[in-house]
TORKE-34145 format. One record per residue: residue number from 1; x, y, z of N, C-alpha, C, O in turn. Coordinates in steps of 0.02 Angstrom, whole numbers. Example, Ala and Ser with C-alpha at 12.3 -4.5 7.8 and 13.67 -1.06 7.14 Angstrom:
residues 2
+-----+--------+--------+--------+--------+--------+--------+--------+--------+--------+--------+--------+--------+
: num :    n_u :    n_v :    n_w :   ca_u :   ca_v :   ca_w :    c_u :    c_v :    c_w :    o_u :    o_v :    o_w :
+-----+--------+--------+--------+--------+--------+--------+--------+--------+--------+--------+--------+--------+
:   1 :    660 :   -284 :    390 :    615 :   -225 :    390 :    660 :   -165 :    390 :    712 :   -166 :    423 :
:   2 :    642 :   -112 :    354 :    684 :    -53 :    357 :    645 :      2 :    394 :    670 :     57 :    402 :
+-----+--------+--------+--------+--------+--------+--------+--------+--------+--------+--------+--------+--------+
//
This chain:
residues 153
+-----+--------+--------+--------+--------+--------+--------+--------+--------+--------+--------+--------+--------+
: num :    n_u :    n_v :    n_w :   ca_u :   ca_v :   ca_w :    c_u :    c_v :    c_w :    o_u :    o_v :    o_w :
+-----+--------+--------+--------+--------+--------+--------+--------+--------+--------+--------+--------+--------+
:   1 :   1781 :    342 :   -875 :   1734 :    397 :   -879 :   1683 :    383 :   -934 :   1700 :    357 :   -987 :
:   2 :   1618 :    400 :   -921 :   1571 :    401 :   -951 :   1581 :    426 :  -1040 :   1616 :    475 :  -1052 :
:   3 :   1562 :    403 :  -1072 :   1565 :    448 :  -1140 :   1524 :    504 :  -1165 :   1534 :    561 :  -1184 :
:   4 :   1441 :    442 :  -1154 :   1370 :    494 :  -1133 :   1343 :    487 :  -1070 :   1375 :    452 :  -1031 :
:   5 :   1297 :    510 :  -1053 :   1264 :    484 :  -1003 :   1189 :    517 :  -1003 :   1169 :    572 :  -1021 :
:   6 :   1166 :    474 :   -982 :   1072 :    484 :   -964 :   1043 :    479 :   -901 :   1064 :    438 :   -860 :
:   7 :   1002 :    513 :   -890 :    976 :    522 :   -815 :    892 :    529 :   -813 :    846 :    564 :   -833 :
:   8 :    907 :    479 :   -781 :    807 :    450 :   -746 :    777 :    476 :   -687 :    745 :    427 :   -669 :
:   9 :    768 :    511 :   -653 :    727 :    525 :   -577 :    656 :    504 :   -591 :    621 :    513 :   -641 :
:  10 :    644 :    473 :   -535 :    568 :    417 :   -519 :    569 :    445 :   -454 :    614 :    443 :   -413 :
:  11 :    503 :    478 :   -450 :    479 :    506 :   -382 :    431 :    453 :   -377 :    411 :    420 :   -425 :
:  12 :    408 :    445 :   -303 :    379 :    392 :   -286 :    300 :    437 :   -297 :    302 :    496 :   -278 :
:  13 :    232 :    410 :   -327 :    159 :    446 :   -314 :    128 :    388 :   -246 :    108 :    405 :   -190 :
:  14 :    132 :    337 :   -267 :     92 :    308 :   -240 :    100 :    215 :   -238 :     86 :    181 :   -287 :
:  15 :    127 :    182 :   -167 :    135 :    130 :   -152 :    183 :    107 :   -237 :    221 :    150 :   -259 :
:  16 :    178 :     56 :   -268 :    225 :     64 :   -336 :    228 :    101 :   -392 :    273 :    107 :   -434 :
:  17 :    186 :    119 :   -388 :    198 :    210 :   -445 :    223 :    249 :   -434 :    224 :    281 :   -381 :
:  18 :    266 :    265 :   -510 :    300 :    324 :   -486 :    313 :    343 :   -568 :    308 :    314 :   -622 :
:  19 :    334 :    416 :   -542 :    317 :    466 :   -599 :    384 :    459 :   -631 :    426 :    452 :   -587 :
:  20 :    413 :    459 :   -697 :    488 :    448 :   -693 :    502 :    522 :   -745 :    470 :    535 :   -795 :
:  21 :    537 :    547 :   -727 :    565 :    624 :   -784 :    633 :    592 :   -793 :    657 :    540 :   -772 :
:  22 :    659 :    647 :   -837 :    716 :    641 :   -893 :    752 :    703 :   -895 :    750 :    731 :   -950 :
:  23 :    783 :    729 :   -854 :    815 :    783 :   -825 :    835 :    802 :   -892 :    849 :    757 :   -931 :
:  24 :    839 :    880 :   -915 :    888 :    905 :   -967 :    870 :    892 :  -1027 :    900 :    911 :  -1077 :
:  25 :    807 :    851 :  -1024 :    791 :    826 :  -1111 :    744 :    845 :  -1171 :    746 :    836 :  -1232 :
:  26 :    685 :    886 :  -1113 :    645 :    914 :  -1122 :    574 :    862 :  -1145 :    524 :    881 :  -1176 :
:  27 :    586 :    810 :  -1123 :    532 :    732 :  -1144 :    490 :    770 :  -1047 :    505 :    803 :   -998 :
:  28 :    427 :    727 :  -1084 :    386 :    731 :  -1047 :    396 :    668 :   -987 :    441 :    625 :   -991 :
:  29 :    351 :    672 :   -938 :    354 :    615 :   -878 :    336 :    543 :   -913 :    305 :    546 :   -966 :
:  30 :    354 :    475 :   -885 :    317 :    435 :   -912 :    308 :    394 :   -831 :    352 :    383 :   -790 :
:  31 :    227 :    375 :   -826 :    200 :    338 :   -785 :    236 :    245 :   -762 :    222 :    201 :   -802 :
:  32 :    260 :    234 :   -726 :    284 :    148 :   -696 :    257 :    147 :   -660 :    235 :    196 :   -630 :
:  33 :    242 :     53 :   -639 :    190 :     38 :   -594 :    225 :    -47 :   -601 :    253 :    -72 :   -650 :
:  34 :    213 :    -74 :   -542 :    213 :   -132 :   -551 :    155 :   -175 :   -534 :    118 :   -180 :   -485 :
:  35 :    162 :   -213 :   -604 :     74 :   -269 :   -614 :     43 :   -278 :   -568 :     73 :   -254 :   -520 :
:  36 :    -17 :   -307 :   -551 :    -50 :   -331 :   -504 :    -11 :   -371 :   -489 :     43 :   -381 :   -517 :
:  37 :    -44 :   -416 :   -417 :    -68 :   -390 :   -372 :    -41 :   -328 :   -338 :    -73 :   -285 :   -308 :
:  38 :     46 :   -335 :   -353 :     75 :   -278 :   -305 :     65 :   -224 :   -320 :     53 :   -184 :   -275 :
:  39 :     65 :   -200 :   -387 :     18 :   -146 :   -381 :    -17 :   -136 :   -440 :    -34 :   -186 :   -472 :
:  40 :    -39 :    -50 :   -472 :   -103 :    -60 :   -496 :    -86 :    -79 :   -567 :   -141 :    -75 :   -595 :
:  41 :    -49 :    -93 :   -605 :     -9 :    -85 :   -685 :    -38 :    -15 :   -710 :    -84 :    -11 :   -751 :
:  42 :    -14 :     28 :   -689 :    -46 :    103 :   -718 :      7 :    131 :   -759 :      8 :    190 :   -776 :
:  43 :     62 :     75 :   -779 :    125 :     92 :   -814 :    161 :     13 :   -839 :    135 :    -42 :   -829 :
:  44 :    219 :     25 :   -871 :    231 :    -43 :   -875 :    287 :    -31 :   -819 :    321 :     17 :   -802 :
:  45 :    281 :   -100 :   -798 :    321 :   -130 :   -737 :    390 :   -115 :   -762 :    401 :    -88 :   -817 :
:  46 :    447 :   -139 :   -711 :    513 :   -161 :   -730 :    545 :   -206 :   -802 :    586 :   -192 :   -846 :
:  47 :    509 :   -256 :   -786 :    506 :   -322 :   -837 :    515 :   -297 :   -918 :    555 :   -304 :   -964 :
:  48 :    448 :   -262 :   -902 :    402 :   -224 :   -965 :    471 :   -158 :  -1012 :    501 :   -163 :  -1066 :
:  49 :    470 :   -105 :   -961 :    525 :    -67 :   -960 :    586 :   -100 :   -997 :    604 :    -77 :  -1051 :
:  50 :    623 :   -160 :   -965 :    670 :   -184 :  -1001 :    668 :   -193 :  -1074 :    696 :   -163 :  -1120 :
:  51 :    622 :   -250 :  -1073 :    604 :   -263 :  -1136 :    604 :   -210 :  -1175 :    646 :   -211 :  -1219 :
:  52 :    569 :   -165 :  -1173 :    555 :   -107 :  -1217 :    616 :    -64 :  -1241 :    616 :    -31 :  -1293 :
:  53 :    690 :    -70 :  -1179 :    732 :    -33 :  -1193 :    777 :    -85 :  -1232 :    821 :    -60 :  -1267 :
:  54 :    774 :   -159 :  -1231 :    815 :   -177 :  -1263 :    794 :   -187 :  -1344 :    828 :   -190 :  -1395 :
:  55 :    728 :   -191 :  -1332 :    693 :   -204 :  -1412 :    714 :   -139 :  -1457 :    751 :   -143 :  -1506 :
:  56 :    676 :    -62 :  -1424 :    702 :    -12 :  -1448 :    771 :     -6 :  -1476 :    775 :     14 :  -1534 :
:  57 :    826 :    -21 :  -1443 :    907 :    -11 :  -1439 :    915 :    -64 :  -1497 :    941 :    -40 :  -1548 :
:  58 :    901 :   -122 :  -1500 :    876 :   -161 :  -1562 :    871 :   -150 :  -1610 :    913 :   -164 :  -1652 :
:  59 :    806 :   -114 :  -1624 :    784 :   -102 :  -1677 :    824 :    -43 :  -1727 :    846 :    -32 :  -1784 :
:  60 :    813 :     -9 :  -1646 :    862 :     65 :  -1690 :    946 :     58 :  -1722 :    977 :     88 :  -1766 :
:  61 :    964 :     -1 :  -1673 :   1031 :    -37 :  -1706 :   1029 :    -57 :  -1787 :   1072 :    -46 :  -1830 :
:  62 :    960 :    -94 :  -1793 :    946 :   -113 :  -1852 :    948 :    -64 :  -1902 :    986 :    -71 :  -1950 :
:  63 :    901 :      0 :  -1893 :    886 :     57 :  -1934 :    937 :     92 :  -1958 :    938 :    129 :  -2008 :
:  64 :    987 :     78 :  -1915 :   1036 :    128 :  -1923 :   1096 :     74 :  -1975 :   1132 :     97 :  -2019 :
:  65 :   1094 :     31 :  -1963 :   1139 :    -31 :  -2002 :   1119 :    -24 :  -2089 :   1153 :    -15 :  -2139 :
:  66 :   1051 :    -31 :  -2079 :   1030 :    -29 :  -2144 :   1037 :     35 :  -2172 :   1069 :     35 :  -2225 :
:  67 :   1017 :     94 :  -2151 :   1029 :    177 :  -2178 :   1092 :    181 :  -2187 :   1110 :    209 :  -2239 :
:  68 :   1139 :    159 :  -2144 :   1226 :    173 :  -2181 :   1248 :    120 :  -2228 :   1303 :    112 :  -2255 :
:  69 :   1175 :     72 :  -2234 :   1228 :     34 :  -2321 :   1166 :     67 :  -2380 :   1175 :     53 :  -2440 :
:  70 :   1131 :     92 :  -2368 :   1102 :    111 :  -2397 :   1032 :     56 :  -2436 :   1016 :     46 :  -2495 :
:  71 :   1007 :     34 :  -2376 :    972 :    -16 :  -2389 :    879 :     -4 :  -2366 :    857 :    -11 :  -2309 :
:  72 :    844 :     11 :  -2417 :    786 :     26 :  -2387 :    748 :    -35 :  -2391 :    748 :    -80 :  -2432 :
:  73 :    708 :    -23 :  -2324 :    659 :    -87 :  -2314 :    583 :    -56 :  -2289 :    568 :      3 :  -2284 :
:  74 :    539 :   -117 :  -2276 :    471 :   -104 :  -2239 :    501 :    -89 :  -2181 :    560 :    -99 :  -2167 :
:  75 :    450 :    -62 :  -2140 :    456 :    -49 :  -2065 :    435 :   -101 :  -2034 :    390 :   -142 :  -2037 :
:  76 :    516 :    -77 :  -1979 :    514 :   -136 :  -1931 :    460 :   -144 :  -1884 :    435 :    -92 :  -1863 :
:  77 :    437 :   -198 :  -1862 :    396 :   -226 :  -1814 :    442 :   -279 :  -1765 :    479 :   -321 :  -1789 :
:  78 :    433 :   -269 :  -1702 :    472 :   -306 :  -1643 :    461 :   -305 :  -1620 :    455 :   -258 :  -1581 :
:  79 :    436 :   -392 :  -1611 :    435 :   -417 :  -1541 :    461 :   -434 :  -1466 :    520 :   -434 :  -1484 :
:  80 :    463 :   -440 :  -1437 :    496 :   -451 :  -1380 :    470 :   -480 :  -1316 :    426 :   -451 :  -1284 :
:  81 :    507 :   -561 :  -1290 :    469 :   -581 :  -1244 :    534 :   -582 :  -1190 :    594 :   -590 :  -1201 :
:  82 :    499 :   -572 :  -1125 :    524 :   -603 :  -1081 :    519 :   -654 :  -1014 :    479 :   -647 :   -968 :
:  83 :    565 :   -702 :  -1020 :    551 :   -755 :   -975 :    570 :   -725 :   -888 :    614 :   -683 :   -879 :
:  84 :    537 :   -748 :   -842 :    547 :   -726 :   -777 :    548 :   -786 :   -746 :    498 :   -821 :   -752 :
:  85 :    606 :   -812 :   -706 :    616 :   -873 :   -679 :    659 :   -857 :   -577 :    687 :   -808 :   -551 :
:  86 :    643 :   -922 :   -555 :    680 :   -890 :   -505 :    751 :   -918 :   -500 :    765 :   -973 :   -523 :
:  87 :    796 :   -880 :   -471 :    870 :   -900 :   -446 :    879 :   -964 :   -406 :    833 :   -994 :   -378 :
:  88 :    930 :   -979 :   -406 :    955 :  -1028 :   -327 :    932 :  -1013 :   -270 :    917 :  -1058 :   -231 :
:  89 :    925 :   -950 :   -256 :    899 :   -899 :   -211 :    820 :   -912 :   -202 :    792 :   -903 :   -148 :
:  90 :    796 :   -928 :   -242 :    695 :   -906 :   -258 :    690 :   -855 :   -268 :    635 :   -827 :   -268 :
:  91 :    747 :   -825 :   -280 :    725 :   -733 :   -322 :    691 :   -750 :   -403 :    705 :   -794 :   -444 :
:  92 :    656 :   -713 :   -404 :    620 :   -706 :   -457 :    693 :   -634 :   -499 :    715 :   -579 :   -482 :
:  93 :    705 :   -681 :   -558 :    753 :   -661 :   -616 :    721 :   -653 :   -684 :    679 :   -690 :   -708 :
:  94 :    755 :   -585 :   -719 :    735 :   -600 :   -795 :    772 :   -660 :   -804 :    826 :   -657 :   -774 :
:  95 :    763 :   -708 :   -832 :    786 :   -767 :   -856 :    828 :   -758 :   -947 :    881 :   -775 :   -975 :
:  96 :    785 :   -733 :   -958 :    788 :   -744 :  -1041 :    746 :   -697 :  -1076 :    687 :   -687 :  -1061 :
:  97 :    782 :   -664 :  -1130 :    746 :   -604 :  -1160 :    744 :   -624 :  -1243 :    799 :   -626 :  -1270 :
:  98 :    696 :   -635 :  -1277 :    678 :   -650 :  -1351 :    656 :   -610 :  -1399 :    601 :   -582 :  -1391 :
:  99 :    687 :   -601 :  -1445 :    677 :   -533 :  -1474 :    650 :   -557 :  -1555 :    658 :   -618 :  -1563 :
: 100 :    630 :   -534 :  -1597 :    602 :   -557 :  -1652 :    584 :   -488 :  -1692 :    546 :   -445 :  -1669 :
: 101 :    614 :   -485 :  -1749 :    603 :   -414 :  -1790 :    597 :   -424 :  -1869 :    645 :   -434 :  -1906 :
: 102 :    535 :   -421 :  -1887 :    514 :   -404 :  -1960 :    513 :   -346 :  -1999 :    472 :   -299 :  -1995 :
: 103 :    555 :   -352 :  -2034 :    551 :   -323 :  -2101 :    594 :   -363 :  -2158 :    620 :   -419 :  -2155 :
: 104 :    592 :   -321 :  -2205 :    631 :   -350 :  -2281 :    645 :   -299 :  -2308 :    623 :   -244 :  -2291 :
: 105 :    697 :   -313 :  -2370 :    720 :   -245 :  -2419 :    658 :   -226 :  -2454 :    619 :   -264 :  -2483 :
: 106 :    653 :   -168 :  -2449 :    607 :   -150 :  -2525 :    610 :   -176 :  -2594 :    562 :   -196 :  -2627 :
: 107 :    691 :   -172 :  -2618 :    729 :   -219 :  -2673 :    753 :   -273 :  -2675 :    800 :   -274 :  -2636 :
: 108 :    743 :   -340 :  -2709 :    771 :   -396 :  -2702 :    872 :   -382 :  -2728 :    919 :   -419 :  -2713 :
: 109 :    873 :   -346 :  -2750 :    929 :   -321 :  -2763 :    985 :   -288 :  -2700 :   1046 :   -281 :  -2701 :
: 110 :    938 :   -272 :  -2653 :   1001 :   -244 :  -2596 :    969 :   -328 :  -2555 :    941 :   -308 :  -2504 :
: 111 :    966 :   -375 :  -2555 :    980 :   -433 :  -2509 :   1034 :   -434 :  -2505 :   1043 :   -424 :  -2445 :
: 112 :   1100 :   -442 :  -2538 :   1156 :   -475 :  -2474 :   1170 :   -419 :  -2433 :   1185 :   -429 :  -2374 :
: 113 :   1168 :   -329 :  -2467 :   1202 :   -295 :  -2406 :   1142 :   -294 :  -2350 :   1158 :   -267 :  -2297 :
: 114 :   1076 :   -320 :  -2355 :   1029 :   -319 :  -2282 :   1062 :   -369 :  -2276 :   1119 :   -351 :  -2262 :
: 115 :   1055 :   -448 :  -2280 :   1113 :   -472 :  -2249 :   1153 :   -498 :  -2201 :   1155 :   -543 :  -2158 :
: 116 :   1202 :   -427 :  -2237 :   1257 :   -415 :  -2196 :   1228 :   -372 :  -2128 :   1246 :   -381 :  -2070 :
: 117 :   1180 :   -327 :  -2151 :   1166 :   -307 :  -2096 :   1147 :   -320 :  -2021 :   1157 :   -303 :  -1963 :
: 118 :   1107 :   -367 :  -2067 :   1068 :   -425 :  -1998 :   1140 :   -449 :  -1969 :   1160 :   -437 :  -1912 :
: 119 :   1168 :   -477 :  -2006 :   1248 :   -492 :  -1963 :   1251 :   -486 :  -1911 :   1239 :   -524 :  -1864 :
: 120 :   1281 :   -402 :  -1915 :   1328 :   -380 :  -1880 :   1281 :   -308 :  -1841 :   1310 :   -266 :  -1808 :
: 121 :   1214 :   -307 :  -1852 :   1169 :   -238 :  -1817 :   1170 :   -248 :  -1745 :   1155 :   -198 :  -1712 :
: 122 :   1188 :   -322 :  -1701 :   1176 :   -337 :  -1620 :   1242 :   -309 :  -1592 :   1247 :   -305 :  -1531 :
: 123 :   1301 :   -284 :  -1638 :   1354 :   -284 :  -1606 :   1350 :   -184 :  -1602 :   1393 :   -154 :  -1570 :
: 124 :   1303 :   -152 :  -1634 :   1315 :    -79 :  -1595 :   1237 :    -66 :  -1582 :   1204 :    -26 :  -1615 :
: 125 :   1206 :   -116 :  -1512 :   1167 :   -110 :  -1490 :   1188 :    -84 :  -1399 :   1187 :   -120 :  -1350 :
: 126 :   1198 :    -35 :  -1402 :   1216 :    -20 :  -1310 :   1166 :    -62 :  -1278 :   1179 :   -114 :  -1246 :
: 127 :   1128 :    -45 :  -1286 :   1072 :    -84 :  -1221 :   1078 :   -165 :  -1206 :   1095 :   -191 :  -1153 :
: 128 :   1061 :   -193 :  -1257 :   1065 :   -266 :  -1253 :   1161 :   -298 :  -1237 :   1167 :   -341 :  -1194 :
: 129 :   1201 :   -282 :  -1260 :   1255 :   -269 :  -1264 :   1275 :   -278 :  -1180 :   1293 :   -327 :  -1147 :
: 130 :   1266 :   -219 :  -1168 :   1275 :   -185 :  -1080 :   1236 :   -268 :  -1045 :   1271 :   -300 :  -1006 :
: 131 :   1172 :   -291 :  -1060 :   1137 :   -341 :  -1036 :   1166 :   -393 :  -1027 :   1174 :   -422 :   -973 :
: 132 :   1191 :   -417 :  -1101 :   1217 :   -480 :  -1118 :   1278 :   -497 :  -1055 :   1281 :   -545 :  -1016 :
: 133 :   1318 :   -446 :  -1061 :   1387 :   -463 :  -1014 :   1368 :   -441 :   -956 :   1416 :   -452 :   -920 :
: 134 :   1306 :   -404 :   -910 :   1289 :   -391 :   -859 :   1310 :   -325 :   -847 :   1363 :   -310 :   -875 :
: 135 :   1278 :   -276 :   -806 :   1302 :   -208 :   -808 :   1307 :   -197 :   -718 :   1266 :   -208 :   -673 :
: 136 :   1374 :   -170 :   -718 :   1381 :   -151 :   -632 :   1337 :   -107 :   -622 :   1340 :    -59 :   -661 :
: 137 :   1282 :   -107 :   -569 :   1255 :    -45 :   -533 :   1269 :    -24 :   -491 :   1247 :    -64 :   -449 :
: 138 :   1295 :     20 :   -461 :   1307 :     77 :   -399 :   1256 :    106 :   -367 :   1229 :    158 :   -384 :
: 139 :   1239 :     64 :   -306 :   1171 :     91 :   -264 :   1184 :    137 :   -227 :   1244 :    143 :   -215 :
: 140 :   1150 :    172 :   -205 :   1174 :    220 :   -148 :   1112 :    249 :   -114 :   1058 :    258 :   -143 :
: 141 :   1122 :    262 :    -52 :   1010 :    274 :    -15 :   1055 :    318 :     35 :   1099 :    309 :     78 :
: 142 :   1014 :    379 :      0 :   1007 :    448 :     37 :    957 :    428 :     98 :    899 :    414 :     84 :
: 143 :    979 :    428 :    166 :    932 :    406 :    212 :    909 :    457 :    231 :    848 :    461 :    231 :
: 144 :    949 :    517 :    257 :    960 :    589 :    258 :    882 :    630 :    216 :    859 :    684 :    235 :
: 145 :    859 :    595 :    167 :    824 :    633 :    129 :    742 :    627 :    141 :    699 :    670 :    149 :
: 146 :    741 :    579 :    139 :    678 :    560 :    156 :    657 :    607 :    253 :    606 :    626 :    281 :
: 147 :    726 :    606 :    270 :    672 :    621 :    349 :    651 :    704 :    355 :    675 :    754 :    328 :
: 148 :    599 :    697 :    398 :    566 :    776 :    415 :    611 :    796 :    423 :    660 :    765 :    443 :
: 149 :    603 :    892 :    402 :    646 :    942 :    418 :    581 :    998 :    452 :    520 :    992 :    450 :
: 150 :    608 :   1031 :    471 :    566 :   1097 :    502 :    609 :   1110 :    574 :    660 :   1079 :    591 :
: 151 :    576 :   1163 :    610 :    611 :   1175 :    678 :    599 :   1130 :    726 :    639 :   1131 :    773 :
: 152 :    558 :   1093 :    727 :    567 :   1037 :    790 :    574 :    980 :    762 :    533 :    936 :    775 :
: 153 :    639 :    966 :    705 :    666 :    912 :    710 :    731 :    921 :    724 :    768 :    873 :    732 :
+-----+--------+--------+--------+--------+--------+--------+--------+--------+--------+--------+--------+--------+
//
């Protein structure tokens, strides 16, 4: 059983756009699209999306490592690349995800507990974590939903 859980609905607007809400959270919509050619980039793609959730989950791993030893630093800056390669298949795969994050202590005096931090901050990162060892997805297609309803169907 779940411990938390989060929930995404992506209504489709238009050929690869789609509007995505956040049921229960009270966050606003955020716009996806996938790049040209296939479609218009009026959002960030899949690719894009990842990256962003594992960098985020990252970083905030970091923030939070350092605030419980009590270690203040500059603000973080993070990068994040990702490689896209194809399978055995010719599927086009994330390949490889590169992550890169600057900051430093404010005090030369808290260096070893940052550190330590840097250590051990990848190991209560959910996102990347869930990535690393691969995460089961459970598909399921409401076929039912999509078709016309009214009296003459």
């Amino acid at each position: 059983m779940a411990e938390t859980a989060a929930a995404v609905e992506l209504v489709q607007k238009e050929r690869y756009r789609f509007e995505a809400s956040f049921p229960g959270s009270g966050l606003g919509t955020l716009v996806v699209d996938e790049p040209r050619p296939l479609g218009e980039g009026a959002g960030p793609g899949p690719t894009r999306a990842l990256a962003t959730a594992v960098g985020h989950c990252m970083s905030s791993s970091l923030v939070f490592a350092l605030a419980r030893a009590h270690v203040p630093c500059t603000p973080l800056r993070t990068s994040v690349s990702v490689e896209v390669a194809r399978n055995e298949k010719g599927r086009l795969r994330v390949s490889r995800i590169g992550l890169a994050i600057a900051t430093r202590p404010l005090r030369e005096e808290d260096r070893p507990r940052f550190d330590e931090c840097v250590r051990i901050f990848e190991e209560f990162c959910t996102v990347s974590a869930a990535v690393r060892q691969g995460i089961p997805i459970a598909t399921q297609i409401d076929a039912g939903a999509a078709a016309p309803t009214g009296p003459d169907r």
